[in-house]
N, C-alpha and C positions, 0 to 999 in steps of 0.2 A: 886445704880448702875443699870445700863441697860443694858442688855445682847439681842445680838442680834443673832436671831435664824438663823440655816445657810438652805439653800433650798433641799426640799428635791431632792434628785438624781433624775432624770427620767426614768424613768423606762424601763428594757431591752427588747424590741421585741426582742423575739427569732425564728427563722423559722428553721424547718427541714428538709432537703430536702433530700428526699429518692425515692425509687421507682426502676423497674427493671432494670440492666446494660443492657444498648443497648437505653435506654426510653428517655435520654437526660438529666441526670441530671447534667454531667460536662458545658453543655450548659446550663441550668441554674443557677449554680455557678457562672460562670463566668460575666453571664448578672446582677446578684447581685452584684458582687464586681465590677465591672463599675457602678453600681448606690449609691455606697457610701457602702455598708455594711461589715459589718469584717464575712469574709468565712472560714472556718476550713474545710479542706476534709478528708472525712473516720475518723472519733475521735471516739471513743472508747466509747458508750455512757455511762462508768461507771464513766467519765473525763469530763461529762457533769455540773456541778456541781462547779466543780475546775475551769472551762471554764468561768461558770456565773459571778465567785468571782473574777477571775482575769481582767473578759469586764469592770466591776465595776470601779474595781480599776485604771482602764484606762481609763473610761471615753466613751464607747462603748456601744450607747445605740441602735443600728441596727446588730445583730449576726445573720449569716445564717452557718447552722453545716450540711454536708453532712453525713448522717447514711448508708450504705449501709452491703451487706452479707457477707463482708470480716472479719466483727467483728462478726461473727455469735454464737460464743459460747458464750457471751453478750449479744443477744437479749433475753432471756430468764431475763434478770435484768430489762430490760428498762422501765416498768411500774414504778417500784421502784425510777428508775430514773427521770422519768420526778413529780413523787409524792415530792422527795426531791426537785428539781426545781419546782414546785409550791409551794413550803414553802419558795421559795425566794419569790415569790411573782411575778414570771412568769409564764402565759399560754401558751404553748408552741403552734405554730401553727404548722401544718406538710403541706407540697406541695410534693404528689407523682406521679410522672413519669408511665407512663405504654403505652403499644403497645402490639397490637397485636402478638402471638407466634410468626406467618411467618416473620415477620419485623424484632424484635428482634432476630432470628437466622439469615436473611438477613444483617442484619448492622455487628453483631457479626463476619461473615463468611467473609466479605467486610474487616476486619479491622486482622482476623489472629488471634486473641486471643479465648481463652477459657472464658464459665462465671467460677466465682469465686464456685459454686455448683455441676458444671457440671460433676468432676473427669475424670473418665474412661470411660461414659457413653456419653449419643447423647448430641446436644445443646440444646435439647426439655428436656430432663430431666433436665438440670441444669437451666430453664428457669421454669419448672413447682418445681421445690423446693424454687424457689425465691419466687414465688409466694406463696406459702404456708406459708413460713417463714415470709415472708411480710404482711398479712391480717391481722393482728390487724391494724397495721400502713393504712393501705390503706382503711380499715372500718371507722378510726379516723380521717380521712384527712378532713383539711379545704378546700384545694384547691388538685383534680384530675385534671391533663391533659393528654388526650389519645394522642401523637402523628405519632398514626398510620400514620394520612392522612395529615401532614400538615408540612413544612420544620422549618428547623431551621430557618429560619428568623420569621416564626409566631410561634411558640415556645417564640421565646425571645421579641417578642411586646409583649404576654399573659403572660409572668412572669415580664414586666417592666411594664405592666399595673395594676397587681397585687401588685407591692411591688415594685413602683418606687416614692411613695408619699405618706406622712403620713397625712391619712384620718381618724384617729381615731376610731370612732367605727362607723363610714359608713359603709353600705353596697355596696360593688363595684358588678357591674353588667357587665358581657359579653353577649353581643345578638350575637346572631352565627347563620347564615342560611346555610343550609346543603341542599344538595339533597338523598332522602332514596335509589336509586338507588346504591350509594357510602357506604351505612352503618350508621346508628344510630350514633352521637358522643356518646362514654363511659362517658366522663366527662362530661355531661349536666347535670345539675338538675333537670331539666325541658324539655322537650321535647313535642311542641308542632308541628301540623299536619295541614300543608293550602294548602294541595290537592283538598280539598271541592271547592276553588274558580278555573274559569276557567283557562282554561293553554293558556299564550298569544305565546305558542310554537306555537300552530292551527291558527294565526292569521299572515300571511305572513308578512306584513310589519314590526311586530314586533319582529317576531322570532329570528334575527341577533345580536337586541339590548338582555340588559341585566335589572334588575330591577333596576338599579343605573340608568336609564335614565328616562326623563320627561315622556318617551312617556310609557313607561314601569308599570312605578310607577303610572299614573295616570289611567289607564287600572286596574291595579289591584285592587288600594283602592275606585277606582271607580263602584265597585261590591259590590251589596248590603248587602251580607255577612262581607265585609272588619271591617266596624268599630266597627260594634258590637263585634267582634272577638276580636278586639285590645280593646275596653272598658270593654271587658269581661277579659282580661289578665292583664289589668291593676287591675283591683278590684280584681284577684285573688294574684297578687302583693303585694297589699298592705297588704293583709291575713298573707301571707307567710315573708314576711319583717320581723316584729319586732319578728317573732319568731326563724328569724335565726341570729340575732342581739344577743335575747336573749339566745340563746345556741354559742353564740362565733364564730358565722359564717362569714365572712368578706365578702367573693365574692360564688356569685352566677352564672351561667351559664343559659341561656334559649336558647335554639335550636329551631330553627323554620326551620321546613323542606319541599321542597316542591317534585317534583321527582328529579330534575336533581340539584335544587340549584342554577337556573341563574334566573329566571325568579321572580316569586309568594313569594317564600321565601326571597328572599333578598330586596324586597321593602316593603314587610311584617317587617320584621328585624330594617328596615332603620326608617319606622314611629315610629314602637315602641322604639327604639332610641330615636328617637325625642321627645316623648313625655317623656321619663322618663328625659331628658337633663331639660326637661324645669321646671321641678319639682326641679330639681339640685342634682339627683340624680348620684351619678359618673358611666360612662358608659361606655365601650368600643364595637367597632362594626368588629366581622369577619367575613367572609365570605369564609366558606372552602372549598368552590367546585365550586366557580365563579373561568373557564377558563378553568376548565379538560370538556371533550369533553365527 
């Protein structure tokens, strides 16, 4: 007789998206469930579990679960939790949301509601308990995004870039050029500094354009600092790669900042793009502060 073996299942990605109310995580649910994924909001994470065995049994092999501080007397299990979901034989990824205080009391105050912490006290209090109550979670994240400084429409290209394609165990890469003027991004890995090369702000003809143009881009990498810089980021690249592969890391952030963010940094950003594309590294490119004045 011959028995024929049946395939094994595929195995569940699960994502959990968490992070402070106000920080944008209903906008990222939402951009997950437009790219195919089964979304639970606010589950109870002791129902995480139950959750696994029933995607199973349906055939759901993309879950994204919103965890937030409404199930607060719960968080105190959830190490427990995600231990019993790793004995299915899922590593749970987490994506958390965060903003600055002022933001988050600003959207919060914009929309009429209270945070879920807040009780009888400011919005700042119930914004610094999230906080508190959330730092395991935001220590263990694979993917942070700070969106102090950036709208919802770059919010939801940075999580459809992240988890709009199954890349396996690639390492996805965001190059992001900033101006430090504006503020450090939170969520960067890496944060690199190309102040050192000249500023084609002091160069009149140039000043108008941005580093997205010929004239721009070729002023900058045309400075003898430029590629040693970029061959030097690249070998530190490859350093840092297979060890965030091997701790379970999927995407990565590097910030390249210059003052303002139109000029130095974003044609900085744009090569090292290019060169990781060509490697066939997957890559996405932002640019947070090309057009604020």
């Amino acid at each position: 007789m011959t028995t024929t073996s049946t395939p094994a299942a595929e195995p569940i990605r699960l994502v959990i998206i968490t992070g402070l109310s106000g920080a944008g995580r209903r906008t990222a649910a939402h951009v997950m469930e437009d790219l195919g994924w089964y979304v639970v909001d606010n589950l109870p994470p002791v129902m995480l579990p139950g959750l696994i065995r029933l995607c199973r049994s349906h055939e759901f092999d993309r879950v994204a679960v919103v965890l937030d501080v409404r199930t607060r007397e719960m968080f105190e299990q959830l190490g427990q939790v995600f231990e019993q979901v790793q004995a299915e034989g899922i590593d749970p990824e987490v994506l958390y949301l965060e903003a600055d205080d002022a933001v988050i009391v600003k959207r919060q105050e914009s929309t009429r509601r209270p945070l879920p912490l807040q009780f009888d006290g400011r919005l700042l209090d119930g914004v610094d308990r999230e906080r508190r109550m959330l730092s395991t979670l935001r220590a263990a994240a694979d993917i942070v995004i700070d969106t102090t400084n950036i709208n919802v429409h770059q919010l939801s290209s940075r999580v459809a870039d992240a988890y709009g394609g199954d890349l396996g165990r690639q390492l996805r890469v965001t190059a992001m050029s900033f101006g430090f003027k504006n503020g450090i991004p939170l969520d960067a890995d890496l944060v690199l500094d190309v102040r050192f090369l000249p500023n084609p702000h002091w160069v009149p003809e140039l000043r108008p354009q941005t580093g997205l143009s010929e004239a721009v881009s070729g002023y900058v990498l045309g400075q003898d600092a430029a590629t040693p810089f970029l061959d030097q980021l690249e070998r530190l690249f490859e350093i840092i790669r297979p060890g965030y592969l091997r701790e379970g890391k999927r995407q990565v952030t590097v910030a390249i900042g210059c003052t303002g963010g139109k000029h130095r940094s974003t044609a900085m950003t744009e090569e090292f793009a290019r060169r990781l594309r060509e490697r066939d590294i997957p890559v996405s490119v932002m640019h947070r502060d090309l057009g604020k004045e």
